[in-house]
MARDO-567367 format. One line per 5 residues: for each residue x, y, z of C-alpha. Coordinates in nm, 4 decimals, padded with zeros to 6 digits. Layout:
# MARDO-567367
X,Y,Z; ...
***
This chain:
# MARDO-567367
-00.1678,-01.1028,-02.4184; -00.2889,-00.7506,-02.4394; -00.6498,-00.8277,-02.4182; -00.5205,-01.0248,-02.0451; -00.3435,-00.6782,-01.9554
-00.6479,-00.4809,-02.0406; -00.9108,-00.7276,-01.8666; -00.6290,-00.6695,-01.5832; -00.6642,-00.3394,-01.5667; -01.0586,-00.3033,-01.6031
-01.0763,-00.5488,-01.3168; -00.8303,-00.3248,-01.1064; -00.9977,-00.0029,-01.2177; -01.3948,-00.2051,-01.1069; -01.2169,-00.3291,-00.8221
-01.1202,00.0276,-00.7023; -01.4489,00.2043,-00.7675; -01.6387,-00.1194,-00.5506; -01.3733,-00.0295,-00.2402; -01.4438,00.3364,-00.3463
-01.8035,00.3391,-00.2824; -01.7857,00.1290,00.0253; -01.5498,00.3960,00.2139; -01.8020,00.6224,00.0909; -02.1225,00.4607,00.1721
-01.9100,00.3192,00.5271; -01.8159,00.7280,00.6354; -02.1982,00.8405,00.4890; -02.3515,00.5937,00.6669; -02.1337,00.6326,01.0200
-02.2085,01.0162,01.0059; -02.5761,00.9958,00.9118; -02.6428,00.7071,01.1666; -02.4657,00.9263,01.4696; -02.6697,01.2064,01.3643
-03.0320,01.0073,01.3476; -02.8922,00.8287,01.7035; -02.8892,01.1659,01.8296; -03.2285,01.2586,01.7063; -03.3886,00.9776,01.8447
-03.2293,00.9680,02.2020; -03.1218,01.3366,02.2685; -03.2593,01.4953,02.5719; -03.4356,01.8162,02.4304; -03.4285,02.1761,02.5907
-03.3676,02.5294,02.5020; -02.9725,02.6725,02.6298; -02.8723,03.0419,02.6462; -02.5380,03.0621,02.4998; -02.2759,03.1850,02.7658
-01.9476,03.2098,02.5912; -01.7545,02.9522,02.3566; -01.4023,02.8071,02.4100; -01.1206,02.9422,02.1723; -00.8472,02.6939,02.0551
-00.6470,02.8643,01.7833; -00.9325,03.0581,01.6167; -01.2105,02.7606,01.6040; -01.4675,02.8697,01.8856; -01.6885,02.5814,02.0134
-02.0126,02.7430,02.2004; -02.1110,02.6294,02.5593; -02.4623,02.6286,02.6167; -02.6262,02.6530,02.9999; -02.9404,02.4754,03.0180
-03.2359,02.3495,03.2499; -03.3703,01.9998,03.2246; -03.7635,01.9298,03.3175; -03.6227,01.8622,03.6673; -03.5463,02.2050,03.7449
-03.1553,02.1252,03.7201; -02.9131,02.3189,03.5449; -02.6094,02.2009,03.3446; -02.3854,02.3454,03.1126; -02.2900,02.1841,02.8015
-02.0615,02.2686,02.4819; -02.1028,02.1851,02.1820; -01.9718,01.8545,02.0036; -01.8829,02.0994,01.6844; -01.6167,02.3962,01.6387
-01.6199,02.6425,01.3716; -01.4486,03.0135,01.2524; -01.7950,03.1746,01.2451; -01.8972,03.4299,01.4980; -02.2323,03.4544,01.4290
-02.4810,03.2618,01.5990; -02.2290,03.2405,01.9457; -02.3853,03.5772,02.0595; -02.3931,03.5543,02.4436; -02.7273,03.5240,02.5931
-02.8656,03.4103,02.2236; -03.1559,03.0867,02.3073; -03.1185,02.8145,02.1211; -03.2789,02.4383,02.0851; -03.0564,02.2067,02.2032
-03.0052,01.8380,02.1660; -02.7970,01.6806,02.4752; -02.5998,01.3858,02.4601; -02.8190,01.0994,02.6901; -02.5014,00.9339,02.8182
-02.2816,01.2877,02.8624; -02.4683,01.6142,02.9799; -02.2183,01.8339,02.9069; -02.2051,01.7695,02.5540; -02.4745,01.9000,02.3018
-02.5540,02.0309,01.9563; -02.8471,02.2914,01.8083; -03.1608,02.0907,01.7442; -03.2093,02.2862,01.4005; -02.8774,02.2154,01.2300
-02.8958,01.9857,01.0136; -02.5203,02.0359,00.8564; -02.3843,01.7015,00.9239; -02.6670,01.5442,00.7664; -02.5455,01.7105,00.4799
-02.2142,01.6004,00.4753; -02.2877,01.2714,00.5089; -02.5361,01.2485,00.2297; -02.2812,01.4719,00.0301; -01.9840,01.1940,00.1065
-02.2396,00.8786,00.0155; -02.3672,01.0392,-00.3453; -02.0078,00.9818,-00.4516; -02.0289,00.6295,-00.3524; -02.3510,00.5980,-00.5640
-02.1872,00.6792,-00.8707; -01.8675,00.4712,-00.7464; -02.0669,00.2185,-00.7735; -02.3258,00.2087,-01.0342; -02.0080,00.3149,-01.3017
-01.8406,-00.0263,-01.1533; -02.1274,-00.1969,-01.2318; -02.2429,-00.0418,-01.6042; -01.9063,00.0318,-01.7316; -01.7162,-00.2547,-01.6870
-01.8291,-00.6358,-01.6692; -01.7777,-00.8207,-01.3722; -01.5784,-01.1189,-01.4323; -01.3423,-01.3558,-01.2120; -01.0791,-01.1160,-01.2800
-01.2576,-00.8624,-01.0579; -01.2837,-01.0720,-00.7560; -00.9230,-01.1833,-00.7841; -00.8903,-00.8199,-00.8030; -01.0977,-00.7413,-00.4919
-00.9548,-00.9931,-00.3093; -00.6060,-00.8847,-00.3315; -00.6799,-00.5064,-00.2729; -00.8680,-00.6237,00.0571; -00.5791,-00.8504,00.1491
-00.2804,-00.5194,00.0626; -00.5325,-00.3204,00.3045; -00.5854,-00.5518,00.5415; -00.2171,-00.6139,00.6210; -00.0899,-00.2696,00.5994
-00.4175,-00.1682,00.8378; -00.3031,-00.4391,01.0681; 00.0399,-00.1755,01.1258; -00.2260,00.1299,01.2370; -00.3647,-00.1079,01.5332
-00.2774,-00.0402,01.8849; -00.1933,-00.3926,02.0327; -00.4690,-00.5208,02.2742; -00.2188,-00.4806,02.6383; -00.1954,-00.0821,02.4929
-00.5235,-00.0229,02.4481; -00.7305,00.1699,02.7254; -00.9995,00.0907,02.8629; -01.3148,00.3126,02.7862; -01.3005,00.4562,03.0809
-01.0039,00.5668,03.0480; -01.0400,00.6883,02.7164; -01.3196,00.9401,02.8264; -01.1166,01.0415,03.1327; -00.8031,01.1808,02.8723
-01.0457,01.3689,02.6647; -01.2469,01.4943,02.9424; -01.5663,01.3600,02.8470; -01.8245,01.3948,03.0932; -01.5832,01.6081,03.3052
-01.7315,01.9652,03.4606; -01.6546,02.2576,03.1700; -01.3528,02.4608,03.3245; -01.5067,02.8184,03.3521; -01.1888,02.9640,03.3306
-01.1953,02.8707,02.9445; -01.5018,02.9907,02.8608; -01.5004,03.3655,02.6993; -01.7596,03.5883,02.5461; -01.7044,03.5798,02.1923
-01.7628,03.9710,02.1835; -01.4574,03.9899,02.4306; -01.2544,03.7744,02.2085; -01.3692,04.0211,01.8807; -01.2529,04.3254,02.0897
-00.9056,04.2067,02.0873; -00.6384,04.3494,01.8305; -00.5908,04.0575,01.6858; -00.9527,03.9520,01.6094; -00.9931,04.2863,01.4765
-00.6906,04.2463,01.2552; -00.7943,03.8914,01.1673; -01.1562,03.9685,01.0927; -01.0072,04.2633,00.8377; -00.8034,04.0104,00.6837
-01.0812,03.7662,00.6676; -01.3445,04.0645,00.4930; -01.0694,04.0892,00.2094; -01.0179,03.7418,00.1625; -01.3805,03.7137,00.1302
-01.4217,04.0198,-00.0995; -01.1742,03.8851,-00.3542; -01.2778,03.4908,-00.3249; -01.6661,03.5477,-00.3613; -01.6935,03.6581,-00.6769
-01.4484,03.4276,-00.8349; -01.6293,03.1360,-00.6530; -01.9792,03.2692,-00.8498; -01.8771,03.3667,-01.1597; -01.7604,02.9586,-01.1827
-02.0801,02.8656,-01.0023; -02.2599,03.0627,-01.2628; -02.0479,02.8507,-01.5777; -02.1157,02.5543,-01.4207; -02.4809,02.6288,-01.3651
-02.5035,02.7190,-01.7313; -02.3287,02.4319,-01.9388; -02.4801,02.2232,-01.6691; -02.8478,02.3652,-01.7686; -02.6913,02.3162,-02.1978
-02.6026,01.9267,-02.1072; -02.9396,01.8368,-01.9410; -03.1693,02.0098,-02.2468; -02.9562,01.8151,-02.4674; -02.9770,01.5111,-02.3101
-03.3284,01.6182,-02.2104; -03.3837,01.6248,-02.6047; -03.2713,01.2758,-02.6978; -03.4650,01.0790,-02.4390; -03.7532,01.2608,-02.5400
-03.7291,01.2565,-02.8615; -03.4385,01.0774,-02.9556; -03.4379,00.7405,-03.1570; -03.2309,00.4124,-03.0716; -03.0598,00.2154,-03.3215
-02.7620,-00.1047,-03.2745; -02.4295,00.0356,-03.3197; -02.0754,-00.1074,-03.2848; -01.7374,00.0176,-03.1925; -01.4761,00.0507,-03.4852
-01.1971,00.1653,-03.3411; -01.0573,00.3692,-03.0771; -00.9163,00.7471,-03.0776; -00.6407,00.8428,-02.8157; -00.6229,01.1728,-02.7436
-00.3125,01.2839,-02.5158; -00.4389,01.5316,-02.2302; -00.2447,01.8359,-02.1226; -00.0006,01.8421,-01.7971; 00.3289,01.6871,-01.7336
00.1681,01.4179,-01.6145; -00.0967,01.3590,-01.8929; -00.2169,01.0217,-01.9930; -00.4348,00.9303,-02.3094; -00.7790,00.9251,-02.2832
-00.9391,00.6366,-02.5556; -01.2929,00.7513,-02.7256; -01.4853,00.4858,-02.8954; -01.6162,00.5744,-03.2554; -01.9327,00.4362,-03.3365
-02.0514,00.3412,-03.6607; -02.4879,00.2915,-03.6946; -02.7289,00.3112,-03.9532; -03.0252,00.5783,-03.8890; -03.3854,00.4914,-03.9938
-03.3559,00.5915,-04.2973; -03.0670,00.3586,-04.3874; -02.7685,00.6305,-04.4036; -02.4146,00.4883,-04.2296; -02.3264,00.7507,-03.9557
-01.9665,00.7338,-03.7903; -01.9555,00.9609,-03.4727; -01.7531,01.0058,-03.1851; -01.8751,00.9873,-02.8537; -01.8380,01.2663,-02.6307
-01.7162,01.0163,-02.3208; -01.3403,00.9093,-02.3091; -01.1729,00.6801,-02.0415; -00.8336,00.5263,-01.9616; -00.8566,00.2125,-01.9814
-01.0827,00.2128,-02.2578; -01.4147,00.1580,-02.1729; -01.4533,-00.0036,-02.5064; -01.3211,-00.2136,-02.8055; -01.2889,-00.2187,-03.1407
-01.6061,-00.4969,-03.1930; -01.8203,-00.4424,-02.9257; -02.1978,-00.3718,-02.9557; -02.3373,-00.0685,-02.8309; -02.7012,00.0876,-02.8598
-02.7259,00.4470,-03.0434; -02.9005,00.7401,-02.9415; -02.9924,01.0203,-03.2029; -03.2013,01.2709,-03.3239; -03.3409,01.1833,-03.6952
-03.2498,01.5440,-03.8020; -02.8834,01.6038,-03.7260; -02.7776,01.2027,-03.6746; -02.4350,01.3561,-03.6744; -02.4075,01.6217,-03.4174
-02.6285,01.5077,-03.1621; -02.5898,01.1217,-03.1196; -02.4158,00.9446,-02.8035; -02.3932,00.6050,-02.6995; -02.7230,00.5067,-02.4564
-02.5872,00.4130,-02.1783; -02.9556,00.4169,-01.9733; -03.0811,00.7019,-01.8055; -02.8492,00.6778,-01.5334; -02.5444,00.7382,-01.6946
-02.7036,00.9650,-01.9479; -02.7674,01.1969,-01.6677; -02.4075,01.1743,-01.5462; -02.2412,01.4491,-01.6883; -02.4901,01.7123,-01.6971
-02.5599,01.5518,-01.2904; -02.2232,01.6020,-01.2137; -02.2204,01.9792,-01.3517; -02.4936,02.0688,-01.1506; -02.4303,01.9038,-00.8728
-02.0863,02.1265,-00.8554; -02.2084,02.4368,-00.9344; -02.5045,02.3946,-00.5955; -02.1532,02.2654,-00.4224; -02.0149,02.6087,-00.5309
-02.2885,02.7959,-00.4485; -02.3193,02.6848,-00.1167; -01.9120,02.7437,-00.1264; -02.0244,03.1009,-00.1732; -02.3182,03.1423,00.1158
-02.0218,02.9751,00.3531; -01.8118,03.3044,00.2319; -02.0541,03.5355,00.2520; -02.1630,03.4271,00.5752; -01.7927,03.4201,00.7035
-01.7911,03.7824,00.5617; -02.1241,03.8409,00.7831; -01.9646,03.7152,01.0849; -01.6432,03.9141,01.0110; -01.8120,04.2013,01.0896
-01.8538,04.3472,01.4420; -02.1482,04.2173,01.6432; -02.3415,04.5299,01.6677; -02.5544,04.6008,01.9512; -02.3924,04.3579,02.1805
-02.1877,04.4237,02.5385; -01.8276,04.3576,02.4531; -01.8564,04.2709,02.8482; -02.0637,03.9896,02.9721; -02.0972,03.7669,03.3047
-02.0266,03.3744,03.2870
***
């Protein structure tokens, strides 16, 4: 009976991570096709910026351009942001424009959404290569599947607007005002908007958020960076000059975690002989709840001849090796780039220098 509960709840767990890493790869994959779609049939031409549209502190830019047929549209961009740099009036900049809606556009040499949809698929990577290695697939996990899809499925039929409600796309462009003239009455220099009180007040606040944020955000950056750098010459070290040897599973520790809400976490400890015929018992450094493993089960060992003790895991391939020490770095670039979006919202909290606080639309 509890080796059915257990199977139950590995399938559930493998069941999860599978739906996991197709919402990722699904939202990845929608953002880094719209972004190659408008790559490959974007009109090109360079825009002057001539003032950006404020709705509650995000400013979206609105570019005025001139097509190869000596016509000249204006356009905003399909993105908002806080920053105030790079929405200088009069600044040029390469412009994509929507082929199906000339008023919409987006800089030719921004390649941020392309990072966030890469950044939102890597998860479903490791989604699903853990479902895959960790756990075996068995008929349990496509019963599983199966009634996860079927839960979703009817409570996603509730979100649907019937088929008589829904408009027509037409419609649906005509209540968002795609395609529709840009209203020049709510377009405003963005040095106009900084000359205000309350942008000057806001962009004060925003220099001493950013003074006290940035250098908490890099001194955890940094500790990342570091143990990350630790786990990947250590794991560096055993595939390089590690040795493998069959091990099995004896029995199971349970450690209880911290919080009110804490949970045990189950580490497998591993019993092997080295080469030289000595019986090592170790604890591996990877715990899980469920258990990833059970008392019994075969694993394969990987150690260094001279400390078989202290630096031994269980080979899980290179993969999975790579996991942890992956993960660690791949947080502390996340961080970092954390830290060049603060520092660059500090930039643009200053005043724009230089610039009319005046200008003509």
């Amino acid at each position: 009976m509890f080796d059915f509960i257990a199977d139950g709840i590995q399938a559930y767990n493998q069941a999860g991570l599978f739906l996991g890493a197709l919402v990722c790869f699904g939202l990845g994959g929608l953002i880094l096709g719209n972004s190659l779609y408008w790559r490959l049939h974007a009109l090109r031409a360079t825009g002057t910026v001539i003032g950006v549209i404020d709705k509650g502190g995000m400013y979206t830019p609105v570019y005025r351009y001139t097509l190869a047929d000596g016509q000249t549209h204006e356009a905003k961009s399909d993105t908002s942001s806080g920053w105030t740099r790079g929405k200088e009036t009069g600044r040029a900049v390469p412009l994509m424009i929507s082929a199906h809606n000339p008023t919409q556009a987006r800089e030719a040499n921004s390649y941020l959404l392309d990072a966030v949809g890469l950044v939102i698929m890597v998860p479903g990577v490791a989604f699903a290569y853990t479902a895959l290695t960790a756990y075996p697939v068995t008929w349990k996990t496509w019963v599983m599947a199966a009634v996860m899809l079927v839960f979703l499925a009817a409570h996603g039929r509730r979100v649907l607007i019937p088929k008589g409600q829904r408009l027509s796309i037409a419609e649906w462009r005509k209540q968002r005002g795609l395609g529709a003239p840009i209203d020049p009455a709510a377009i405003t220099p963005i040095e106009k908007i900084l000359a205000t009180p309350e942008a000057q007040r806001a962009q004060q606040t925003q220099r001493q958020t950013s003074r006290k944020a940035a250098p908490i955000i890099a001194i955890f950056a940094v500790i990342l960076l570091c143990v990350g750098i630790f786990q990947a010459r250590e794991i560096a070290r055993l595939q390089s000059s590690g040795l493998r040897a069959p091990g099995a599973v004896v029995r199971l520790k349970a450690e209880l975690g911290s919080g009110s809400d804490s949970r045990y976490t189950y580490y497998p400890i591993v019993r092997y002989r080295t080469d030289k015929n000595v019986t090592v018992e170790f604890e591996d450094n990877v715990g899980s709840n469920p258990p990833s493993y059970r008392p019994g089960d075969k694993v394969t060992v990987l150690y260094l001849a001279d400390s078989p003790r202290q630096d031994v895991i269980i080979d899980r391939g290179p993969f999975w090796n790579w996991t942890i020490p992956g993960l660690l770095l791949f947080f502390a670039a996340g961080l970092g780039g954390i830290l060049m979006l603060v520092l660059r919202s500090r930039a643009s909290a200053k005043p724009l220098g230089g610039l009319a606080t005046e200008a003509r639309v």
